[in-house]
C-alpha positions in Angstrom: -16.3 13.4 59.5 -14.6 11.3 57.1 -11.9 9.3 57.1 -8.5 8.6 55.8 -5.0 7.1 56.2 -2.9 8.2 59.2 -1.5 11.9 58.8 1.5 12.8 60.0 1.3 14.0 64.0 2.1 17.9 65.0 5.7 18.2 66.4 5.6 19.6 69.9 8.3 21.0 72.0 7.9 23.3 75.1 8.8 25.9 73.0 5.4 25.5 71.5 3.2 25.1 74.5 4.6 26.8 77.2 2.9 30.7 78.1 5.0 33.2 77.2 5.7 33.9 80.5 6.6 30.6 81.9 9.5 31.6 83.9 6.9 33.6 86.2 4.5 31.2 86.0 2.9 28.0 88.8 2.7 25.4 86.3 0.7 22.5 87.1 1.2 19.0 84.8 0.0 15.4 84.9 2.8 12.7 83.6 1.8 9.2 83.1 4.2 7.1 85.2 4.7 3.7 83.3 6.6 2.1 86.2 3.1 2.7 88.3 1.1 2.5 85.7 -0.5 5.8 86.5 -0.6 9.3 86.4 2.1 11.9 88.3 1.2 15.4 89.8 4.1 17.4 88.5 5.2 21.3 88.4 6.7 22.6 85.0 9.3 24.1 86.0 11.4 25.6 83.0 11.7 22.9 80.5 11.6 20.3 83.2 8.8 18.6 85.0 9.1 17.7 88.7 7.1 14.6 90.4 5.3 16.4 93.6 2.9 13.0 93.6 4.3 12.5 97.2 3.6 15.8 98.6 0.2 15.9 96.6 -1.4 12.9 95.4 -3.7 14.5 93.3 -4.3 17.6 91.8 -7.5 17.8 93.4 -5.5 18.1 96.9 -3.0 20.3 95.1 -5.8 22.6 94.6 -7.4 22.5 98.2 -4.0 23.5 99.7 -3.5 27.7 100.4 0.4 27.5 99.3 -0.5 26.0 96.2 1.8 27.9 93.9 4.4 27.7 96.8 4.2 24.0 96.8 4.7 23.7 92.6 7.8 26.2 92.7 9.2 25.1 95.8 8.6 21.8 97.1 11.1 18.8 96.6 10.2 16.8 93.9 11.1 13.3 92.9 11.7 11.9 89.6 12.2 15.0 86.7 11.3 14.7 83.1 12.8 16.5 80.7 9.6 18.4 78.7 10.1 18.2 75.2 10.8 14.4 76.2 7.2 14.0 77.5 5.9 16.1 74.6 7.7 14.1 71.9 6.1 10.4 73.5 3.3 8.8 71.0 -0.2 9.2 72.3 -1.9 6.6 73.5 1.5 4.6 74.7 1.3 3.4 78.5 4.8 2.1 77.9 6.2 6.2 77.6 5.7 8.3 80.2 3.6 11.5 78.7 2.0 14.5 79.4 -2.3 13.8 80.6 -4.9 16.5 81.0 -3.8 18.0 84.3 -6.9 17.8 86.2 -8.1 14.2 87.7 -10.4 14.0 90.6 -12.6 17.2 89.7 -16.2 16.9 87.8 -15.8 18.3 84.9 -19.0 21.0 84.3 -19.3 23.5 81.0 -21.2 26.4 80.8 -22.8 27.1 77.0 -24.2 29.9 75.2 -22.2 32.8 77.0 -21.2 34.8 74.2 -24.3 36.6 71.7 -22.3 36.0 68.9 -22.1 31.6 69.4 -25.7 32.2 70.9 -27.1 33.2 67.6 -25.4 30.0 66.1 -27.2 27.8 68.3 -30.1 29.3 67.1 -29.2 28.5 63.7 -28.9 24.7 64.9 -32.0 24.6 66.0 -33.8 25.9 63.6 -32.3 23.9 60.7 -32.8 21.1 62.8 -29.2 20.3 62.6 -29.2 20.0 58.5 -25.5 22.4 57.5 -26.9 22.6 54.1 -29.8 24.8 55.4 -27.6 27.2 57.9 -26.7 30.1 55.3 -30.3 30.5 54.5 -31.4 30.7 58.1 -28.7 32.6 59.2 -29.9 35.6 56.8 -33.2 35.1 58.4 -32.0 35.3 62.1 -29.5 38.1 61.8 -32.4 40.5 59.8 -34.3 39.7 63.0 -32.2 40.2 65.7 -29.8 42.6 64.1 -27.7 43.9 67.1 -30.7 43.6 69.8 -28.3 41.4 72.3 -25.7 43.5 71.6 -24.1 44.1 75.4 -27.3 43.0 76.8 -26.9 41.5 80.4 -28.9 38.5 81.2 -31.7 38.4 83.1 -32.2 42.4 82.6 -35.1 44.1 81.5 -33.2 44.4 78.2 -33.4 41.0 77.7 -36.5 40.6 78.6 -37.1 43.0 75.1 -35.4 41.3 73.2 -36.9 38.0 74.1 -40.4 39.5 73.1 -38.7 40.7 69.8 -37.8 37.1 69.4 -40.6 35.6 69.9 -43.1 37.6 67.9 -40.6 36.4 65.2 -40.6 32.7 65.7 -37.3 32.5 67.0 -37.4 32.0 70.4 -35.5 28.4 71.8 -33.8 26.9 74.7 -31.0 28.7 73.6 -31.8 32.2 74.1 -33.3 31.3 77.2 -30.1 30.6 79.0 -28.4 32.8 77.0 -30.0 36.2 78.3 -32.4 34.6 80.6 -31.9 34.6 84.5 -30.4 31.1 84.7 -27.4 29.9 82.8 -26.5 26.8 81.1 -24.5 24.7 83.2 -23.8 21.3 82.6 -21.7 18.0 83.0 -19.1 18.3 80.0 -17.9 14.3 80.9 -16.4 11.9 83.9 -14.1 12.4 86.3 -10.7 11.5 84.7 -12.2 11.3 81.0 -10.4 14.3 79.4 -7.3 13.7 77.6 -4.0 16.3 77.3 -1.8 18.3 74.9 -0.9 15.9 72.3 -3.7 13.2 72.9 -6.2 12.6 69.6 -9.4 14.4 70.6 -12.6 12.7 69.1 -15.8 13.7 66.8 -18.3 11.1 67.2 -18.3 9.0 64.0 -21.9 9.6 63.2 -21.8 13.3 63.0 -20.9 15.2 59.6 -21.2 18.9 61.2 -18.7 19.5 63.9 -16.6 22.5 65.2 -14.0 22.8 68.3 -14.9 25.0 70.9 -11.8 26.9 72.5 -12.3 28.1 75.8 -11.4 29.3 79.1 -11.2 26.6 81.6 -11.4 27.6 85.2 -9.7 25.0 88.3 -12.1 25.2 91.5 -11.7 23.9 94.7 -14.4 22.4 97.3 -15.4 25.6 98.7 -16.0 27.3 95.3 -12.5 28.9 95.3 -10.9 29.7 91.7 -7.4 28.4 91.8 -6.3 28.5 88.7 -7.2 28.3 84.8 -6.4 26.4 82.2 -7.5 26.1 78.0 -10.2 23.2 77.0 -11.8 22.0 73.5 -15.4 21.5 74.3 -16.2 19.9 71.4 -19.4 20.8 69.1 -21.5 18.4 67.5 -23.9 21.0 65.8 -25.9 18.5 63.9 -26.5 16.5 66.8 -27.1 19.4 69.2 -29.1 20.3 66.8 -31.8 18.3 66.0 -32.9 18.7 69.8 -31.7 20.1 72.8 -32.2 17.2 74.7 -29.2 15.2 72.6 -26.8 17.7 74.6 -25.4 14.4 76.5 -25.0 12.3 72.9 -23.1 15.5 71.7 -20.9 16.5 73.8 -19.9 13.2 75.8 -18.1 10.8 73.9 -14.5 9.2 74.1 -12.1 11.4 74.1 -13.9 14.3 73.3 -13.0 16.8 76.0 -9.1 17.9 75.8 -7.7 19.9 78.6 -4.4 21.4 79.0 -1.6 21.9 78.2 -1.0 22.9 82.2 -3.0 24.6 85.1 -1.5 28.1 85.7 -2.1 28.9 89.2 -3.3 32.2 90.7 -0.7 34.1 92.0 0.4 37.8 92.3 1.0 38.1 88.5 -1.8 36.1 87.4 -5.2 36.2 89.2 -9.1 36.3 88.6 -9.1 39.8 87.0 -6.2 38.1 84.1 -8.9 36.2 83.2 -11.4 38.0 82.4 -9.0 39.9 80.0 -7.7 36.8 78.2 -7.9 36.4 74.4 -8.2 32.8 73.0 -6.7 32.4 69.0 -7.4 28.7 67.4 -5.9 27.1 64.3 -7.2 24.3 62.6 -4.7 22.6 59.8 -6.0 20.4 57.8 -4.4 17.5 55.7 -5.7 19.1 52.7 -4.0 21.9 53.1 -6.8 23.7 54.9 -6.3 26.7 57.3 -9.0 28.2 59.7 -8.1 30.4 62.0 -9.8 32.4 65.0 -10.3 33.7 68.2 -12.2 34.4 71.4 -12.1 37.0 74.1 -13.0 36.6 77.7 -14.2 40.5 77.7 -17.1 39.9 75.3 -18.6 37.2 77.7 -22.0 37.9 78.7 -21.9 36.8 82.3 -19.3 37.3 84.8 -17.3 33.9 85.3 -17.5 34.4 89.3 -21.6 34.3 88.1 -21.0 31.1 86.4 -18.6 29.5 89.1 -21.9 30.5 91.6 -24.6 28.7 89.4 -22.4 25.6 89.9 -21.5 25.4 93.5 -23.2 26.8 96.5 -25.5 25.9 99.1 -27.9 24.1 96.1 -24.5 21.7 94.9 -21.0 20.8 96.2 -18.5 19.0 94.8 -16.3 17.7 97.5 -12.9 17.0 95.3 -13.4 20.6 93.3 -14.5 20.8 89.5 -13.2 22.8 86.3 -15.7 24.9 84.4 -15.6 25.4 80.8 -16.4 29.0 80.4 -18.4 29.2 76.7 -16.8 30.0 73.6 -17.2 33.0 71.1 -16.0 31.1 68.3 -18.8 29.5 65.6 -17.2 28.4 62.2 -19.4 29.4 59.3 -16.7 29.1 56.7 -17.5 26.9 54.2 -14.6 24.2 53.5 -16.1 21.0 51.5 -18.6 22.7 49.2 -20.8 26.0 49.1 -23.7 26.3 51.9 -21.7 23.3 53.7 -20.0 25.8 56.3 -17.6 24.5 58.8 -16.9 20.7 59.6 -13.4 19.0 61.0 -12.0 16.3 59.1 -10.0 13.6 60.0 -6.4 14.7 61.1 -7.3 18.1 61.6 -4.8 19.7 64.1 -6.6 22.0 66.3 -4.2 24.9 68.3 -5.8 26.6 71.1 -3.8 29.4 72.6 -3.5 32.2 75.0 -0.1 34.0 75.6 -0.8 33.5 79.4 -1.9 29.7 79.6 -0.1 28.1 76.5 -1.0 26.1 73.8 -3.3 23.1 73.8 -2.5 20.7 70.5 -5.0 17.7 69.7 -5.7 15.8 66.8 -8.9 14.7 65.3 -9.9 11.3 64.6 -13.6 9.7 65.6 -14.6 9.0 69.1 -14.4 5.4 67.8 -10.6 5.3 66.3 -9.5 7.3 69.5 -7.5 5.5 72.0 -10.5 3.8 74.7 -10.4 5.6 77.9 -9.8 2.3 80.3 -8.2 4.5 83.5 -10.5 5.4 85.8 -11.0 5.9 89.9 -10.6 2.6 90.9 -7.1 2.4 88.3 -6.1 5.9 89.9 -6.4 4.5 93.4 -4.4 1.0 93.2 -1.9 3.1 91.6 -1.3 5.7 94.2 -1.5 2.9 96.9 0.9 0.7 95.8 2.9 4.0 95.8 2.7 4.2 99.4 1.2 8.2 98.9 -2.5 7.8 100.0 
């Protein structure tokens, strides 16, 4: 990714990030509090956002708590923040308070290679060893192979176990199509507890890569007995040249400062908003370049190849806990091939791209690309979260 001079930020009002349905919907936030010099659980309600920090010090209790959603529409608050305020605040700033990804004490875990279509892209990786310039050419190869053989084929089935053979007998077998329609799925840990950064925070592409794509996606909220609570939208960002020169670099490539973004809010599960919402939800992204570029896309939940209550039970059980609840990136169906810098070059950000992930029911997430390197250095960890809360008296 190369760089440039500063480009003008995205102008964010509630307006913009809010679900449609706000006015029916638990809202969960994160404000960074200068006076503590630490982060807020809040509840968006309407275009203000209530402190609830001394009912629930953390989201992480929020979420272990039954009356959840009663607690974010009901309970007395403290301080309130007007939203467009907290969306209008310079990223980076300690000085403002501003809005943080709303999740702190849970791991945060991803699960890759759900959907056929990113599958086959992954592939591709592989197989060029992570070169963009050779991707079009394999591409041709792979689809004339495959064709539509995992089309609607369940993991782990009999099916799959054909179109593995078919694979193989064409030299195209990997890690990725393993967990892709194998038994098993890919689950692994996306970053650190409190490392992801919110709705209008740069997000970052390591410096070193030159062949990079977002990855919108469904985020679900857990709790310590494997409940889903809630969901959310992430950016799992893809370093495909990386990624792809072996399957072992999955760690270099996917975590690096500030490149998980989460946000903008948690929607709770509620009556009007539960399990089976999810599995219906569409994800669109836009990319806006400085150039003038425009890419847009999207992702639906319905063409996922595993159930996410499969996913959310290959991470927690009696073989793992996580005591203070984790989020789950749910896979992506979105793979940029366009090409934007020159022929056979396909897909790759640039520096002050503007990425837009959205779902009418969970809002808009807004990030903006720089490198890992030129992004803000994530300094606020468990030991900063816990002076701050006990100097508030709330722990």
């Amino acid at each position: 990714m190369e760089s440039a001079s500063v480009h003008p930020r995205p102008v964010l009002t509630s307006a913009c990030v809010l679900p449609q349905d706000a006015d029916r919907a638990a809202l969960v936030a994160r404000v960074h509090a200068p006076e503590w010099d630490g982060p807020c659980v809040a509840a968006v309600r309407g275009e203000h956002v209530v402190d609830l920090t001394a009912v629930v010090p953390t989201v992480s209790d929020l979420m272990e708590r039954d009356d959840a959603a009663a607690v974010v529409r009901e309970a007395d608050g403290g301080r309130v923040w007007h939203l467009d305020e907290l969306l209008e605040a310079p990223p980076g700033r300690r000085d403002v308070p501003h809005l943080l990804a709303p999740v702190d004490l849970q791991v945060i875990k991803a699960a890759g290679v759900t959907f056929a279509r990113s599958l086959l892209e992954r592939v591709i990786e592989e197989h060029t060893g992570g070169d963009p310039a050779r991707a079009a050419r394999v591409r041709v190869r792979v689809e004339r192979a495959v064709g539509g053989a995992l089309d609607g084929v369940r993991p782990g089935s009999p099916e799959a176990d054909r179109a593995k053979e078919l694979l193989v007998a064409e030299g195209l077998w990997s890690p990725y199509l393993e967990v892709g329609i194998g038994p098993d799925p890919e689950v692994f840990t996306k970053g650190p507890v409190l490392s992801a950064v919110g709705v209008g925070a740069d997000i970052g592409v390591l410096g070193a890569s030159v062949w990079n794509n977002p990855e919108p996606e469904v985020v679900l909220v857990v709790d310590s007995r494997g409940r889903v609570r809630g969901a959310t939208l992430g950016n799992d960002v893809n370093l495909r040249d990386i990624e792809g020169r072996s399957a072992l670099l999955l760690g270099r490539a996917k975590d690096n400062n500030a490149s998980c973004a989460i946000g903008p809010f948690i929607r709770l599960f509620d009556d009007g908003f539960d399990l089976d919402t999810v599995r219906g939800i569409d994800v669109g992204l836009r990319i806006d370049g400085p150039e003038g570029y425009a890419l847009h896309g999207s992702s639906s939940m319905r063409e996922i190849s595993r159930d996410v209550l499969d996913l959310v039970a290959a991470t927690h059980g009696p073989h793992h806990q996580y005591p203070d609840g984790f989020v789950l990136f749910t896979g992506t169906l979105f793979a940029p091939t366009e090409d934007r810098r020159a022929p056979g070059s396909g897909f790759t950000h640039e520096h002050g791209d503007v990425v837009r992930i959205s779902s009418p029911r969970l809002g808009t997430l807004v990030n903006t690309v720089v490198t890992s390197e030129q992004a803000a250095p994530w300094t606020f960890g468990v030991r900063a979260l816990t002076r701050s809360l006990a100097r508030r008296g709330v722990l």
